[in-house]
N, C-alpha and C positions, 0 to 999 in steps of 0.2 A: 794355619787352619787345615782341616780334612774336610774333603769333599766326600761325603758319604752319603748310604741312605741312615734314617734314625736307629731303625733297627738293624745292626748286622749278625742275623742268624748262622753264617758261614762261616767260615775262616777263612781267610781272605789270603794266606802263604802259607808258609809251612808251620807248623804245630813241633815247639821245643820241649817240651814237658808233658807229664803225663801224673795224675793221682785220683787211686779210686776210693771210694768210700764206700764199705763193706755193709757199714750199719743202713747206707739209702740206696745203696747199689746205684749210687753217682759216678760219673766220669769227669773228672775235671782238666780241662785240658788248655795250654801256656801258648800262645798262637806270635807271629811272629808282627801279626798284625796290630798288636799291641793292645790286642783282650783276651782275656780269660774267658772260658764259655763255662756254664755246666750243664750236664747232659743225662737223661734218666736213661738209662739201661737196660729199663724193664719195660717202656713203650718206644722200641725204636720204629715206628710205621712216625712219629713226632718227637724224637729225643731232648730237642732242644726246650733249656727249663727257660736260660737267662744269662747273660751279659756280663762279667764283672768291668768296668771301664774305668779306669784312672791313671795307669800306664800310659807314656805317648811314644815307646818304639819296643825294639823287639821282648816281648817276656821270656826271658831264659832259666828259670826254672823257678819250680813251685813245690811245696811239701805242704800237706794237711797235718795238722796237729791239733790237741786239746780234744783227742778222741773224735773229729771230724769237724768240732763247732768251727774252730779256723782255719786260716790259710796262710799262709807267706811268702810273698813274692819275690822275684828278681829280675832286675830288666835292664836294659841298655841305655835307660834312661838314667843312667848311674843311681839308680832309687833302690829299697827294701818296702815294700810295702804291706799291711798288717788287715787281714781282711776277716768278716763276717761271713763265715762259709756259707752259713743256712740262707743266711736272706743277701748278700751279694754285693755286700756296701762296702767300701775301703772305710777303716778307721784311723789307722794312722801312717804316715810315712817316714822313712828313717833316708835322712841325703847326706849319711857318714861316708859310704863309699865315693872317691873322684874322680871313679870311670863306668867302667859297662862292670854291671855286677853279674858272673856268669855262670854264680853254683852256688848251694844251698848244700844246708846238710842236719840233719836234725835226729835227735837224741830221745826218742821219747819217754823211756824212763825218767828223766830227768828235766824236760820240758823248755832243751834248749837246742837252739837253732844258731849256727856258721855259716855264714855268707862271706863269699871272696870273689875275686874277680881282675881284670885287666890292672889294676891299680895295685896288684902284688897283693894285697891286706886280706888279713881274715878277722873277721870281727864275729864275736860270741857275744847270742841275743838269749836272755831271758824270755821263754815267752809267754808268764803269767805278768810280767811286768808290761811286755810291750801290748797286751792283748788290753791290758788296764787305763793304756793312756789315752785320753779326750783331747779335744780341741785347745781347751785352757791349759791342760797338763800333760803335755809332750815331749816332756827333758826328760830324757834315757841316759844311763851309763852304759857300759860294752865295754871289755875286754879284747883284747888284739895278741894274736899273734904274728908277728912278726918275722923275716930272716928269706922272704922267699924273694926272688932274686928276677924271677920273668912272670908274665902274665899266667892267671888262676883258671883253668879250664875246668877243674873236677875237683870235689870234693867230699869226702864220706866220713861219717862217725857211729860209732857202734852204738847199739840199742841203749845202753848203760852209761853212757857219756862218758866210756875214759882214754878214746882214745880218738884223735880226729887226723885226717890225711888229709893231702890237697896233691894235684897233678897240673902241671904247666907245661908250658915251653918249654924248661930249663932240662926237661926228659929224664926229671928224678923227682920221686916220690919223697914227700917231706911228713913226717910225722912227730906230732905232740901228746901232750897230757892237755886234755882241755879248762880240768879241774885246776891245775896251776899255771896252765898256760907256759911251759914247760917243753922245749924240743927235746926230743926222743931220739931219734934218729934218719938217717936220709940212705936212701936205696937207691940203685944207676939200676939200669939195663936195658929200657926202653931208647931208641932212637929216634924219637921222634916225640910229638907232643901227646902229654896223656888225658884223655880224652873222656874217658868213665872210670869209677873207682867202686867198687862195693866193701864194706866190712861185715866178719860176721860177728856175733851176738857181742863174745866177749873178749873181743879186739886182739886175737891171739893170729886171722889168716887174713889176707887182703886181695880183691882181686883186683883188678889194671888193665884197662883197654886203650890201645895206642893207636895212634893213625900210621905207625912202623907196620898196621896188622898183625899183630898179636895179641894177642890176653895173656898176662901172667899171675900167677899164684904165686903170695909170698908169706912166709914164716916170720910175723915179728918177731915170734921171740928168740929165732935162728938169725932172723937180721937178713936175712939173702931169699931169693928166689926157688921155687923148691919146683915148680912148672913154668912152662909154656908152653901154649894151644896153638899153634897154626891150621885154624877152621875156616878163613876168610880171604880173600886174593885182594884184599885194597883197606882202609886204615877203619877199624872198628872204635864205633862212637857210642855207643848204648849196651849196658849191662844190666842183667838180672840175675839171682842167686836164690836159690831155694833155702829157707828157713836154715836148714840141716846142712848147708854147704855143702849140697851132696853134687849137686849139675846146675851149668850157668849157660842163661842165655844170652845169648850177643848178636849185633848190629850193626849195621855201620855202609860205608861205602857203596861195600857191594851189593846192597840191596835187599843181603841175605837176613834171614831170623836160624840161629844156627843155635842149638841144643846142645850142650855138652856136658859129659862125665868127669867129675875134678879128681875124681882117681884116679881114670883112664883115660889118657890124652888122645888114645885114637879112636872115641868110642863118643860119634858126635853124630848127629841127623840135621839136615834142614828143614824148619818147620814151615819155611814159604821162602817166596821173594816176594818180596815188594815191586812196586814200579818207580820209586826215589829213593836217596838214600835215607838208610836209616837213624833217625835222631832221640826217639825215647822211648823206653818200654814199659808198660801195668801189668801185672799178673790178674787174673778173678781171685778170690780167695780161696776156694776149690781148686786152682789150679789145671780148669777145663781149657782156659782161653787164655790169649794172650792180647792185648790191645795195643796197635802198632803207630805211632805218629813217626811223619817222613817230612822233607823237603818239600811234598804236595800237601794241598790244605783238605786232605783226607782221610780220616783215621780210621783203619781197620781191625775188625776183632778175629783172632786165627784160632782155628782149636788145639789144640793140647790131648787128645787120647791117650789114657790109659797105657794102650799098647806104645805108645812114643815115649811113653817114662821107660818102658820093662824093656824095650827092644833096641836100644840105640845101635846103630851100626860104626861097621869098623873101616872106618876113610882111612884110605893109603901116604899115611904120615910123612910127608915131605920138610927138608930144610926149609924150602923156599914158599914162602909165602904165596909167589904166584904159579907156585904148579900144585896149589889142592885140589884135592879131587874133588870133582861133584857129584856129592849125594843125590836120590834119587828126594823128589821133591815130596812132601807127606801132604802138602796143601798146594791146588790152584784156585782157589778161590777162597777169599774170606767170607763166612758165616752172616758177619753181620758189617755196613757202612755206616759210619756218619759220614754224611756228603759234605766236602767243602767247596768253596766257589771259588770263581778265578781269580788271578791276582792279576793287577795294570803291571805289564812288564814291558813297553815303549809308549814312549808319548811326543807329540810336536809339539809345541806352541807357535801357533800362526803368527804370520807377520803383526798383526795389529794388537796384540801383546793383550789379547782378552778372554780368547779361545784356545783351547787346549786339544790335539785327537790322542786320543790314547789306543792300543791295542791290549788285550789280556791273553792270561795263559792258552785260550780258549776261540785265538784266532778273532774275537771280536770287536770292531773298532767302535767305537764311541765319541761324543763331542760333547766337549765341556763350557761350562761358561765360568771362570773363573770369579770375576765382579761380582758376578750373585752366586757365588757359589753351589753351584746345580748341575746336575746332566742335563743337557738340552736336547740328545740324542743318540740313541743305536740305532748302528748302521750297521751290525750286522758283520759278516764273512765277507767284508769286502778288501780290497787291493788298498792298502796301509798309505804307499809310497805313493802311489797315485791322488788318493784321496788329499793327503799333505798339499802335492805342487794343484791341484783341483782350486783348493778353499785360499792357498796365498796368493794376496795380492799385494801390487807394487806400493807398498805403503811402509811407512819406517815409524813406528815408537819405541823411544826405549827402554831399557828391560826395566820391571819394578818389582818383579818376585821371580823366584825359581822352584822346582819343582822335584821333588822327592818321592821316588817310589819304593822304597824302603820296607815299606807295611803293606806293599801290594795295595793301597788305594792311594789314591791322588791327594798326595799335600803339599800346600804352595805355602812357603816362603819368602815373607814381603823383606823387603832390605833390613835392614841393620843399623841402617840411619835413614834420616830423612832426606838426602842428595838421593840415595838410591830408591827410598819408597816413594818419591813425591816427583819421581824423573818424566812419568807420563801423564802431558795435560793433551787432550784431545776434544775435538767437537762435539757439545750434549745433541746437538740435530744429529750430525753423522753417524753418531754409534747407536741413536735409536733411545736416548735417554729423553730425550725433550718431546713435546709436540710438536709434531711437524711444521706447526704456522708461527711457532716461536721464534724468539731473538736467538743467534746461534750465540749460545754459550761457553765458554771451556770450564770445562772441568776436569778433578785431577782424579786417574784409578785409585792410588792409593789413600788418599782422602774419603771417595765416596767408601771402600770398602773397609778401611778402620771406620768408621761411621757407623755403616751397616751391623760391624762386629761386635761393637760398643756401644749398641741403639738403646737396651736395656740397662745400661750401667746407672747408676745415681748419687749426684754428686751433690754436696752443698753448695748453696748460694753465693757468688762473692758478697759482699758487705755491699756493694753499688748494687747489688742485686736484690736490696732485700725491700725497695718500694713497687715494685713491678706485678706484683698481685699475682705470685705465682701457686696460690693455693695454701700457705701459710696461714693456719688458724689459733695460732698461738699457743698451742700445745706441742712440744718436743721442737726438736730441731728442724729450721729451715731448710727444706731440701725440694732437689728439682732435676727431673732427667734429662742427660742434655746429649744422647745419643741419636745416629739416626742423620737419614740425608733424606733430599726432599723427591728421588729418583725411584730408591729399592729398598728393598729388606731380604738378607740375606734367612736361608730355614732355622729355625731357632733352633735344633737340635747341632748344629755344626760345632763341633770341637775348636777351641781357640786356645793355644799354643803361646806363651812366652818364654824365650828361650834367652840364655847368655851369647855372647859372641860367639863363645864356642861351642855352640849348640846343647846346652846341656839345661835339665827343662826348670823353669821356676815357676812356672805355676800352670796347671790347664782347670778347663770350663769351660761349660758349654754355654753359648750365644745367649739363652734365656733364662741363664742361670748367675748372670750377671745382675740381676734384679735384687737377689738377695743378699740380708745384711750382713753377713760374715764375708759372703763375696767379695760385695763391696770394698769393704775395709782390705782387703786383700788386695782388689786391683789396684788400691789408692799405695799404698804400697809398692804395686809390682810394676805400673804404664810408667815407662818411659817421660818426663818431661813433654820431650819434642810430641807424641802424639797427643797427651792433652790438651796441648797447645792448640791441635787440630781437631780432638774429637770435641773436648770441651768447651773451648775456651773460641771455635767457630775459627782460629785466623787461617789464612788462605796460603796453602805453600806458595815459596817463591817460584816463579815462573823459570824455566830454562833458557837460559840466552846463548845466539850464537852468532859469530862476529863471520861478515865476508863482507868481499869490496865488490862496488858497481862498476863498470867499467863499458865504455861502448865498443861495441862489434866492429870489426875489422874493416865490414861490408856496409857497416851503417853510415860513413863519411863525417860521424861526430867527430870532435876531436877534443877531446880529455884535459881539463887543466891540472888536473891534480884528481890522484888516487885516492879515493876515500874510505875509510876503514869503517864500513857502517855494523850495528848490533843489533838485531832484533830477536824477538819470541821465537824458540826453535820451530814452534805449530804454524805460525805466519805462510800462508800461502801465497805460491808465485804473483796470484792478479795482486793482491797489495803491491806487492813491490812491483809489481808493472804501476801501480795506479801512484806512486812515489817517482818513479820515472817520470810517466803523464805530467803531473801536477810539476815537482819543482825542480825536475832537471831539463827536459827542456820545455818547462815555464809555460803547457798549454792547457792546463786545467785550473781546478779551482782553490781557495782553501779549506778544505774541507775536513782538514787534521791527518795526512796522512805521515806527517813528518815529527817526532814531540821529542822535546829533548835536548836542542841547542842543534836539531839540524843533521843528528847523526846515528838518531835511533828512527827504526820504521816503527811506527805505531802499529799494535795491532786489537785493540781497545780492551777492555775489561772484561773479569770472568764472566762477569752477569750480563754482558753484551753490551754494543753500542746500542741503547734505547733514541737514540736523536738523528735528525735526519736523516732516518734508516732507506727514505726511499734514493733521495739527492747522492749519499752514500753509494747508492747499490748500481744507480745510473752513470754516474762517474767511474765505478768499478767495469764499467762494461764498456765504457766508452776506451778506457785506458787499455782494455784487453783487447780491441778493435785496432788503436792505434800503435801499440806496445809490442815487441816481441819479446822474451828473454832466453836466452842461453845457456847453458852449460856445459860446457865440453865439447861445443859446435853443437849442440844436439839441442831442439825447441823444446822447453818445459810446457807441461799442460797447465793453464793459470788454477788447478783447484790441488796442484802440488805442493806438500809443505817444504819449507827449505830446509827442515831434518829429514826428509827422505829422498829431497833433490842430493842433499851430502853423502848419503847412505847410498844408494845405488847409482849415483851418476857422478858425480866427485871424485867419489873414492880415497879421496885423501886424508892425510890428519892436519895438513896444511891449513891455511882460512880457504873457507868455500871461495870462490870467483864468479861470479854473473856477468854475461854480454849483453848488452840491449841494444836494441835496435829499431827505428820508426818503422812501421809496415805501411805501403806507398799503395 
């Protein structure tokens, strides 16, 4: 799940992609935060229109086609996805690629779109077919090209669709015929990985930005390299090309937006620096501005003058990549912002495995509540590291999710099985779940917050379920919701996440979106057994057991007939097992159950509490802690200690715990 607010107006990291739309004077912009924004142009004092959300990690690039109605995604979600530009709805998803898909390339003449990425593959998308497919009719054919041998960084195809490129690792430029799918030919000279690729109209030049830093111009139909630009002091990521392949702009590393003559290699200008490096370029369709997205989640608009087309200047041409000269700057300041917000780039999770402190880009710390998934507080410009050892305390549960900052906001990942999501049961009084004059309960994190996740979901009745007068009136199917805990409700706009083992996404949805009936049908499909088990079907994860032996104290003058290997509830606190000494080891209490088992498990009663002789109980428990000492490592435990964080901080071993006891005189 993501910890979010509903709406996220900002961009949350850095912004990978960039596409403008001429006819609404839109900006669409690929965020790494795992949305799509779109942005009006023409009222920046309020740019922002709308959201696109169906992505769940970084979006790495995006092309408008069908004249602007649509959109095409690619994300690290190993996904394609096929979007409604105008109104901002995903319609269909394509999970052919089976890695990060990390470049697009699209043909408009011809109204086809290539996608490739970390999985070597390049797959060719019709896109009157894929724009045509529905929920019932989602079976696409695709075409592949094959033969690339390392990971796909860049990929471009000419207006006309007959000629497509791709750039990798492998630091050669691999080119085909897309219409027969067809290799052409492969080009060297880059040292390094290729990074951005441009073609013009009719696939005759090509250009190539490497993280070697350089740009090269090359002669398909000469087959070799005919230029190279040395503009940049570090590896150039972002290309732009004027209609007429007359000057290219480029990007990257150094932070620079550098202008260049492809006739004249030493006849180039800076158009700014950025304050990150640079990741994707928009031209306006005038050609006045330039739209900048970087590694920060802020996107700038730079101008472009007239006299910056007519006047380029002549930089002192070096070999070496890091002795180019710098031009004098033509821009400090961009024209126009879109503001982006900060990203969580450190976080703690406190000892009692419920709270989270984070920091962002922006020096401010925050606290989370994981369980109900919520901010529960900013705090401001405050000291990080302080704050952390401030809020822990000596308490031990163990871990049942972890925590990914990936999309610059907070998302917790629950275990992978049930040993690991169901590891922490803890006290519903202690953590503030119960009413205070209630029976102290346990309950499991994991349990109550798939609950809370799946409060909305709706499932049918078992067959033993169908006399229970659950609203059934004889029309349609038997059905009845069975999500939900009797504690919390998590915000119903919360992102919920299922993923494979290896992280790769099967399905997302939001918390209240689980109501409905295609959803439905989906989850039933996509939950796990083992959490039905727990959401629906109510049973109670197993409890955690942990074995150590009693033993009396060196100082106590007991003397030991035998070592006993006893087992209880990891959560069990020290006074039980004091009040297990009291009662039946030396024999001066009462029965009052604190033994169950054949003598060798400590009891420590049920989820829903001991409701029976709760006072007899609690008076015995006090008197055991009066006459009881216990030990650990020669060191007195406080009796409201659990014996997982007696193990955890006073132990220390991976051995069986040890306890001393000893009568207090």
């Amino acid at each position: 799940m993501v910890i979010r607010d509903e709406i996220e107006k900002q961009h949350r990291a850095g912004v990978n992609s960039l596409q403008y739309d001429p006819a609404l004077h839109r900006l669409y912009s690929a965020g790494r935060d795992s949305i799509i924004r779109i942005w009006n142009c023409r009222n920046m004092k309020e740019p922002y229109i709308q959201s696109m959300e169906h992505h769940t990690d970084w979006v790495n690039d995006i092309v408008l086609c069908c004249s602007g109605k649509n959109l095409i995604s690619a994300s690290s979600d190993t996904t394609v996805k096929v979007w409604n530009a105008h109104k901002g709805f995903c319609m269909s998803t394509l999970r052919t690629h089976k890695d990060y898909v990390k470049a697009l390339a699209y043909a408009k003449d011809r109204e086809q779109v290539a996608s490739a990425g970390l999985d070597k593959s390049i797959f060719l998308w019709d896109v009157n077919t894929l724009t045509a497919l529905t929920a019932s009719n989602n079976t696409v054919t695709t075409s592949s090209l094959s033969g690339n041998r390392d990971s796909i960084y860049s990929l471009a195809m000419n207006q006309i669709g007959t000629v497509i490129v791709s750039g990798s690792t492998e630091k050669v430029l691999r080119v085909w015929d897309p219409r027969f799918c067809t290799k052409l030919m492969k080009l060297r000279g880059h040292t390094d990985n290729i990074k951005a690729l441009v073609l013009n109209r009719d696939g005759t030049q090509c250009l190539s930005a490497s993280s070697d830093g350089t740009i090269k111009l090359w002669s398909l139909g000469q087959q070799r390299c005919v230029q190279t630009f040395r503009v940049h002091k570090e590896g150039v990521w972002a290309l732009l090309a004027t209609d007429n392949f007359s000057h290219v702009i480029s990007g990257g590393r150094d932070k620079r937006v550098v202008m260049t003559e492809l006739s004249y290699a030493e006849r180039y200008t800076v158009i700014c620096e950025e304050k990150a490096p640079i990741l994707k370029m928009a031209m306006t369709p005038d050609q006045s501005s330039i739209w900048v997205a970087t590694s920060e989640s802020t996107i700038n608009n730079w101008p472009i003058s007239q006299k910056d087309w007519q006047e380029l200047g002549i930089g002192d041409y070096c070999d070496s990549a890091s002795n180019v000269a710098g031009n004098i700057l033509r821009n400090t300041e961009p024209t126009q912002k879109i503001l982006g917000g900060p990203a969580i780039r450190h976080y703690h999770i406190l000892n009692d495995k419920r709270h989270v402190l984070t920091k962002d880009t922006e020096e401010n710390v925050a606290l989370y509540d994981v369980l109900k998934a919520c901010k529960i507080e900013d705090l401001g410009r405050v000291d990080f590291e302080q704050e952390c050892k401030k809020r822990n305390k000596m308490v031990y549960v163990p871990n049942w999710f972890n925590v990914d900052l990936k999309t610059g906001m907070l998302t917790i990942h629950l275990g992978q099985d049930e040993n690991d999501c169901f590891s922490a049961w803890v006290s519903a009084k202690e953590t503030g779940l119960a009413e205070n004059d209630a029976v102290d309960q346990k309950v499991n994190y994991g349990n109550l917050l798939l609950q809370a996740l799946l409060e909305h979901w709706w499932r049918p009745l078992h067959a033993d379920d169908e006399n229970e007068g659950n609203g059934n009136d004889g029309n349609g199917p038997l059905q009845h919701t069975r999500g939900g805990n009797p504690y919390f409700s998590v915000p119903s706009h919360t992102p919920v996440i299922f993923s494979e083992v290896g992280g790769r996404t099967i399905y997302r949805l939001l918390v209240r979106d689980a109501a409905g009936e295609t959803e439905g049908v989906l989850l039933n499909e996509t939950v796990p057994p083992w959490v039905v088990n727990i959401v629906v079907d109510k049973n109670l994860p197993q409890f955690i057991k942990i074995p150590f032996y009693l033993l009396p104290h060196a100082s106590s003058g007991v003397k030991s007939l035998k070592k006993d290997r006893l087992i209880a509830n990891d959560f069990i606190q020290v006074r039980k097992v004091a009040e297990h000494v009291y009662d039946k080891v030396l024999g001066a209490g009462s029965d009052s159950g604190s033994v169950a088992g054949g003598g060798n498990t400590v009891s420590s009663g049920s989820p829903a509490g001991d409701r029976t002789n709760t006072d007899s109980n609690a008076d015995n428990s006090s008197l055991a802690e009066e006459k009881v000492e216990l030990l650990c490592n020669d060191q007195v435990l406080d009796p409201s200690m659990d014996l997982r964080t007696v193990r955890h901080f006073i132990w220390k071993s991976s051995a069986d715990l040890t306890l001393h006891y000893r009568p207090v005189k």
